[in-house]
C-alpha positions in Angstrom: 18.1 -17.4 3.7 19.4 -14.1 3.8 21.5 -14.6 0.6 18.6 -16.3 -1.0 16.6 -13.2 -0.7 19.3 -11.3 -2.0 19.3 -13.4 -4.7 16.0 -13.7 -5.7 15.8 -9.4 -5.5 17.8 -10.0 -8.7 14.5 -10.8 -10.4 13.0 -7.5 -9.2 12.7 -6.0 -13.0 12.6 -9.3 -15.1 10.6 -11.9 -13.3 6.8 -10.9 -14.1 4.1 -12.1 -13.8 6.0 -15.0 -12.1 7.3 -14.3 -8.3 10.9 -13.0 -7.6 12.4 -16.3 -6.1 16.4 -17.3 -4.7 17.6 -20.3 -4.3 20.9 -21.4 -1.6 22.3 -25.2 -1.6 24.4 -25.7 1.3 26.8 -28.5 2.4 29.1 -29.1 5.2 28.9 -25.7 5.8 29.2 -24.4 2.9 27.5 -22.4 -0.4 27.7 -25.3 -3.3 24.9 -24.0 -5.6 22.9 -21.0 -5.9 20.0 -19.4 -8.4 17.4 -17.0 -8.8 14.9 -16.7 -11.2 15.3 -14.2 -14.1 12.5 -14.6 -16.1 8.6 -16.7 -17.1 9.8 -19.3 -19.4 13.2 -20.1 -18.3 14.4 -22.1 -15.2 13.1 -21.5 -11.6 15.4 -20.5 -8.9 16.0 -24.2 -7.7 16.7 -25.8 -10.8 19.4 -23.1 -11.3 20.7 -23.5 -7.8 20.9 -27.6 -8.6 22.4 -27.0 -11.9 25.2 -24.9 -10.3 25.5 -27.7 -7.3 25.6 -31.4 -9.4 26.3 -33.9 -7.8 26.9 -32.2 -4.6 23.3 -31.4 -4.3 23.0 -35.0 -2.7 22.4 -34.6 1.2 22.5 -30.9 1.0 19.7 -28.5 2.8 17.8 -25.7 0.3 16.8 -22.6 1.3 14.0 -21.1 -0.5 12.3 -17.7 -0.5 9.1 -19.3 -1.7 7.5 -22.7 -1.5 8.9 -25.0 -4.2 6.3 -24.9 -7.1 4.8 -28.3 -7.5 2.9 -28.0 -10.7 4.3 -28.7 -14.5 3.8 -24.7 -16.4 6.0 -23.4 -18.5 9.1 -25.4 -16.7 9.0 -28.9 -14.2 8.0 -28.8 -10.7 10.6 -27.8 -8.6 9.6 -30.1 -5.9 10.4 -33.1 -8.3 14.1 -31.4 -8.7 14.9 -31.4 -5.2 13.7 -34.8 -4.6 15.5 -36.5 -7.5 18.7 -34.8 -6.6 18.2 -36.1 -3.0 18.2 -32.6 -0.9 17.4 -33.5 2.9 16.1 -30.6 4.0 14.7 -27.7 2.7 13.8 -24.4 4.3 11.3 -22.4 2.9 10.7 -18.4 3.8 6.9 -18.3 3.2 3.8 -20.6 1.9 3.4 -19.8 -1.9 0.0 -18.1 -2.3 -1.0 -19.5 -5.7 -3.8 -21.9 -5.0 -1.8 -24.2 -7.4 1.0 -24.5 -5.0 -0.4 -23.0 -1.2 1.1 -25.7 0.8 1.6 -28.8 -1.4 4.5 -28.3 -2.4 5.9 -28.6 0.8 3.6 -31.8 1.9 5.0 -33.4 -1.3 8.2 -33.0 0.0 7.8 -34.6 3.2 5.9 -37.5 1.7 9.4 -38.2 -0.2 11.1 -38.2 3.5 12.6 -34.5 3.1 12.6 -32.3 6.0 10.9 -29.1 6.0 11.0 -26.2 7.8 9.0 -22.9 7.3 8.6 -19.1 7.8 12.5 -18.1 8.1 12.8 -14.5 7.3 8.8 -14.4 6.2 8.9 -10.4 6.7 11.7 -10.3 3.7 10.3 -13.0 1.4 6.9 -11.1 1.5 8.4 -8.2 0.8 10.0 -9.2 -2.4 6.9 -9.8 -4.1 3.7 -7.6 -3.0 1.9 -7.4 -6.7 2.1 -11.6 -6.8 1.1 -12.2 -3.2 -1.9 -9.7 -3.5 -2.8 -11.1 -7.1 -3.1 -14.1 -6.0 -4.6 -13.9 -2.4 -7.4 -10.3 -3.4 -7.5 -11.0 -6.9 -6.0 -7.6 -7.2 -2.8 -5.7 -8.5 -0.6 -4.1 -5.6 -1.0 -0.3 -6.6 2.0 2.5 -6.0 1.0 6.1 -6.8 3.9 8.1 -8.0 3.8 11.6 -7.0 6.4 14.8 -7.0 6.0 17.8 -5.1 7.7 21.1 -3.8 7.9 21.7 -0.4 4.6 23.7 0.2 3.0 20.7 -1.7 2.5 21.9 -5.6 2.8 19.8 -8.6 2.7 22.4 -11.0 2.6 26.2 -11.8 -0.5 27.9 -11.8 0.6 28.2 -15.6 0.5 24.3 -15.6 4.3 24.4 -16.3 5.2 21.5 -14.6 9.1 20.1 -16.0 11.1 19.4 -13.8 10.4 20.3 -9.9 12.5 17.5 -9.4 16.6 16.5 -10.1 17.9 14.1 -12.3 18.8 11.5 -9.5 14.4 11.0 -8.7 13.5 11.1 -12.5 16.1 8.1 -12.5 14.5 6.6 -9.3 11.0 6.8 -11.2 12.8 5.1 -14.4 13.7 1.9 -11.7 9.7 2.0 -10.5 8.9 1.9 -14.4 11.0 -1.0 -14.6 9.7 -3.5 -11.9 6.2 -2.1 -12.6 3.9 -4.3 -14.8 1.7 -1.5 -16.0 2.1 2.2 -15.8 -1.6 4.1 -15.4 -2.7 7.3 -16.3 -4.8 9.6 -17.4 -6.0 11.4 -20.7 -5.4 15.2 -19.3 -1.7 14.3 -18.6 -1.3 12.5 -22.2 -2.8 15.7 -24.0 -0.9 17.8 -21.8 2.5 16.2 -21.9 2.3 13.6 -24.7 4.5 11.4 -22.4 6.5 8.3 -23.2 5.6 6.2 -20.2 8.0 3.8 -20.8 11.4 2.5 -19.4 14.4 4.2 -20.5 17.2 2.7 -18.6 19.8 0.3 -20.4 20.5 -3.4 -18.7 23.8 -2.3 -17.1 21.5 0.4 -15.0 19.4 -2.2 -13.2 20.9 -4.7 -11.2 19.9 -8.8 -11.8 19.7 -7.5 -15.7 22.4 -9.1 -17.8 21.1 -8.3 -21.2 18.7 -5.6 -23.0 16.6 -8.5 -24.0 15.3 -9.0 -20.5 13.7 -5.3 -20.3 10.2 -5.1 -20.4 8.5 -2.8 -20.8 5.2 -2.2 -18.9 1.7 -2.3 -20.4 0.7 1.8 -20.4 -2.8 2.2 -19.5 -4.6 5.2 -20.7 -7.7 6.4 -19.0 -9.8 8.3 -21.7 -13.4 8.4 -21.2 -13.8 10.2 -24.6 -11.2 8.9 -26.8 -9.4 12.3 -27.3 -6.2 10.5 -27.5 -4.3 11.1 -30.8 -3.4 8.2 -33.2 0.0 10.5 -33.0 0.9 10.2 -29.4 4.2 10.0 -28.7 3.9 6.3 -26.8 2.4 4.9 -29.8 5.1 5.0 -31.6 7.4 2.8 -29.1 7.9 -0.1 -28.4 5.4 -2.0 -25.9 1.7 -2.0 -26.0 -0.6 1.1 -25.0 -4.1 0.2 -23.6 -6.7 2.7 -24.3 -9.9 2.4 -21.2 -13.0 4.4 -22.5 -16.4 4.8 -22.4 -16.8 5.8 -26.2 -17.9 3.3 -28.6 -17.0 5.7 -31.6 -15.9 3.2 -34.1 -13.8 5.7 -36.3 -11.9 7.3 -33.9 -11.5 3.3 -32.6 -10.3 2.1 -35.6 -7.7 5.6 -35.8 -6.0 4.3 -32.9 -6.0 0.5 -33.4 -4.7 0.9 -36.5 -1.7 3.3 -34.6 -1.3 0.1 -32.4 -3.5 0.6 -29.4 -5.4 -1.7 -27.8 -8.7 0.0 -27.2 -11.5 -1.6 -24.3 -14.6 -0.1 -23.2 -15.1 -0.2 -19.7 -18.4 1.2 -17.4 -17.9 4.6 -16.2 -19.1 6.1 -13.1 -19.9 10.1 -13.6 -17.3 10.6 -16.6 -14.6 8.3 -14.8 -13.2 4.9 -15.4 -14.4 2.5 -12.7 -11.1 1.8 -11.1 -12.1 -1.1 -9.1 -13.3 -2.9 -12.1 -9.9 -1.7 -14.6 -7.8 -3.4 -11.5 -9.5 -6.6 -12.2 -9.1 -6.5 -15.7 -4.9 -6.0 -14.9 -5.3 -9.2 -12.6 -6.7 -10.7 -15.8 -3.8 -9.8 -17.5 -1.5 -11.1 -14.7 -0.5 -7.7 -13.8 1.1 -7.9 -10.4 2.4 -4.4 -9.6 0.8 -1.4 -11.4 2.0 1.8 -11.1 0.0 5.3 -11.1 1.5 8.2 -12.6 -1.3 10.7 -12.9 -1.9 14.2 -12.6 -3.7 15.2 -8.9 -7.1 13.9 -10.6 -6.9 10.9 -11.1 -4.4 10.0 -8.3 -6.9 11.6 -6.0 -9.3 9.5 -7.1 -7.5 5.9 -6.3 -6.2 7.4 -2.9 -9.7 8.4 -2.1 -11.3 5.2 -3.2 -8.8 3.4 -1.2 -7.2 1.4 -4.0 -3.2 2.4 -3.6 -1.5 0.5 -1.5 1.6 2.3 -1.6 2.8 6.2 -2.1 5.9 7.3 -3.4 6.3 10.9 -2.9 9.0 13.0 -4.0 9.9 15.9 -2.3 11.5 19.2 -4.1 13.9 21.8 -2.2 11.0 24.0 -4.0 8.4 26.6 -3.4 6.0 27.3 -5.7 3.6 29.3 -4.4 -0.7 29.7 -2.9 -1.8 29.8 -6.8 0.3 26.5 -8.2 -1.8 23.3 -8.4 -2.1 21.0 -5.4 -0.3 17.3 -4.9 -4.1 15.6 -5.1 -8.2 16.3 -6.1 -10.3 15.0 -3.3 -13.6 15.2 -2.3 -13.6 17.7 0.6 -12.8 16.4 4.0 -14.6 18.5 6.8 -13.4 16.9 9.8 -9.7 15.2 11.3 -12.2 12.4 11.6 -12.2 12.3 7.9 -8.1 12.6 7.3 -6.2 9.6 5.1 -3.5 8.3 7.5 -0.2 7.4 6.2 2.3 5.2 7.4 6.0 6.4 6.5 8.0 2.9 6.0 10.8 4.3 4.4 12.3 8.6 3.9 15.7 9.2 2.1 17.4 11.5 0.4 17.5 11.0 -3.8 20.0 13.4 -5.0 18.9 16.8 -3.6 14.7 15.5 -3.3 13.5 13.6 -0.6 11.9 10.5 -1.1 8.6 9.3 1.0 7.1 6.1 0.8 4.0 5.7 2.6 1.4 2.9 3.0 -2.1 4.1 4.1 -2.9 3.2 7.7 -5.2 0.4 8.3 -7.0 0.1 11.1 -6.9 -3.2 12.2 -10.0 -3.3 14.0 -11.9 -2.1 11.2 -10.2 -3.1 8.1 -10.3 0.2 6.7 
């Protein structure tokens, strides 16, 4: 199982909107076929693994990061593959949560005399695909917030100089979050500041699993623009991929500037001059976003951290000091008391170059929920 999850990691940056899933055949001991999937469209991990195996896929137990899909999509059920190519057994990591699958998969291979067993290694399997599992359990996108600091905890000069407080080796390290992201967010005062790409700039033979440029996606970039003060002549919209424009404005001219410059352009309520991120997260899960990606200046970010809506931080950490006057790491309402302090918890801290690299989820109290 431990391979299999290897393997199926391999679909980290091409896989999406479909789950990151490994495959291991095994026979008298030994490895005789073995898949992942790469991307929507083409073969699932167990087809590949039965392809590689033939006719020696006969008698042979499966090991499977996620329940076999039992539904006809894009591709055949996987649980038909392993039962006409006679596999007796199969061990599965974790229950699939699409309510298409969610356990019947697994009861249709039984009724065809396979053995199954479950929840091998369930920590790792979940952990290979947070944005699916949460899509399709909370009807939600699993949300990292991107952030980069100094040491004293500035983001950018009190002259709004901001490029680079970090080295080469993070800005790298962000391009790999880019790439497994489904959608990059952000907001208008960073696009009229910057005129960002927000895009992926890495070639295939930077990202492992990725055997050809035609696999790269690139994530939908989401603009949040209340106004529409977003030029026809940003930088993004001349790249490949497709920009999303949120805003409240239903001026039809400056609309029609940017759909004709290849924006998609959606109005969306607004709460006090800000997008309602609650409801903008639904609309990505309506897209079949899985993992969504904030990469904001200390407004915005500040605003999904206080509404509770990222589930995970990634913080990098400059040898740097910048100074009382530069602008702080996030804008949040005021909090008084300890009482009302945001509690992290640090699952992961390693060095990225010369930068330090935090990743944080918010604490949940289990008794509460919140």
């Amino acid at each position: 199982m431990a391979r299999a999850i290897q393997l199926a990691d391999l679909g980290r940056y091409t896989t999406h909107p479909n789950p990151r899933v490994g495959c291991v055949l095994v026979k008298n001991g030994k490895i005789v076929g073995e898949g992942f999937h790469r991307r929507a469209g083409e073969p699932h991990a167990e087809r590949n693994a039965l392809a590689m195996a033939g006719d020696q896929a006969r008698g042979a137990t499966a090991y499977v990061t996620l329940e076999p899909c039992c539904h006809q999509g894009r591709t055949p059920p996987c649980s038909d593959g392993l039962i006409e190519a006679g596999v007796q057994r199969v061990v599965v990591a974790m229950q699939d949560p699409n309510p298409r699958v969610a356990g019947q998969g697994m009861a249709q291979l039984r009724a065809a005399g396979i053995q199954v067993d479950e929840a091998v290694l369930t920590t790792e399997a979940l952990a290979l695909n947070p944005g699916f599992i949460k899509r399709m359990t909370v009807g939600k996108p699993y949300v990292r917030c991107k952030l980069a600091m100094s040491l004293d905890g500035r983001t950018a000069m009190a002259s709004g100089e901001s490029k680079w407080i970090t080295g080469d080796a993070a800005r790298l390290d962000v391009q790999r979050l880019r790439a497994r992201s489904d959608a990059i967010v952000t907001g208008i005062g960073t696009v009229l500041a910057d005129d960002p790409s927000m895009n992926v700039r890495l070639k295939a033979t930077q990202l492992p699993g990725v055997d050809s440029d035609d696999y790269l996606l690139q994530p939908l970039r989401v603009v949040l623009d209340p106004a529409l003060q977003m030029s026809a002549e940003a930088r993004m919209l001349q790249l490949p991929g497709k920009t999303l424009i949120v805003t409240a404005s239903t001026d039809k001219t400056l609309t029609h500037a940017l759909v004709d410059a290849g924006a998609e352009v959606m109005v969306l309520p607004h709460k006090e001059g800000r997008v309602d991120l609650s409801l903008l997260l639904e609309e990505l899960t309506n897209r079949g976003i899985n993992e969504t990606l904030i990469e904001s200046g200390p407004t915005l970010a500040g605003a999904a951290v206080a509404a509770g809506l990222v589930d995970e931080l990634v913080l990098y950490a400059a040898p740097l000091l910048m100074g009382s006057d530069a602008r702080g790491l996030l804008t949040m309402p005021t909090l008084i008391e300890m009482k009302d302090r945001i509690e992290l918890e640090i699952q992961d801290l390693r060095m990225v170059g010369r930068d330090i690299r935090i990743t944080a989820h918010p604490h949940v109290d289990s008794t509460t929920g919140s």
